[in-house]
C-alpha positions as CSV (number, residue, x, y, z in Angstrom):
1,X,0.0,0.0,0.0
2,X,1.3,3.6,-0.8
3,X,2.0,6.0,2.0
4,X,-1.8,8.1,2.9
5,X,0.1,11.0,4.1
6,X,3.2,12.4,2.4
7,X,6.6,13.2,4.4
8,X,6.1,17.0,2.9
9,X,2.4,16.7,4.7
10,X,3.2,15.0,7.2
11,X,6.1,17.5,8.5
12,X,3.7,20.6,7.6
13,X,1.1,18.7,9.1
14,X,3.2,18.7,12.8
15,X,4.9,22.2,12.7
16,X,1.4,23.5,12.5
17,X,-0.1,21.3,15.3
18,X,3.2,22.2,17.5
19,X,2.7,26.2,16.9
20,X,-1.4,26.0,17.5
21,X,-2.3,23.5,20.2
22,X,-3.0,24.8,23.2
23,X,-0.7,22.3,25.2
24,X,3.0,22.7,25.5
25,X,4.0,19.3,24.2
26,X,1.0,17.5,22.1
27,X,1.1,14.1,21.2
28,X,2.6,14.2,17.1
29,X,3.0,10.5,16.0
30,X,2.9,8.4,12.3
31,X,2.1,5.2,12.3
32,X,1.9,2.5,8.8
33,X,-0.6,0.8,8.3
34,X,0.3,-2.1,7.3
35,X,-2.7,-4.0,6.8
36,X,-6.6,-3.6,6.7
37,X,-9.8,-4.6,5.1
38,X,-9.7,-3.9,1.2
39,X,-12.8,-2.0,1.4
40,X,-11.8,0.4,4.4
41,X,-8.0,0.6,2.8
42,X,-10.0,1.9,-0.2
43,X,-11.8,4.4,1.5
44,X,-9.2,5.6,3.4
45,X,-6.8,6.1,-0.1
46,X,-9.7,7.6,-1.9
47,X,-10.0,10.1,1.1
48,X,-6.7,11.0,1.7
49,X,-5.8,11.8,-2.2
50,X,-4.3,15.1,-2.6
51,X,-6.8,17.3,-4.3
């Protein structure tokens, strides 16, 4: 399965959470998934595609 998130994303995706959450140090993690029902895996790529 391809990566849902891109590095570039993924990295944008934590400097902003680490500049606007209220808390001092939130929980930022990435996690693979490395297996899954076809029909969720599909959902989940078909919702996450770059527009």
């Amino acid at each position: 399965m391809t990566d849902l998130v891109q590095v570039s994303t993924a990295t944008a995706l934590e400097a902003h959470l680490l500049e606007h959450h209220p808390w001092d140090s939130p929980e930022v993690s990435a996690v693979p998934i490395v297996n899954g029902s076809e029909k969720c895996l599909s959902w989940v790529a078909t919702n996450t595609a770059p527009e």
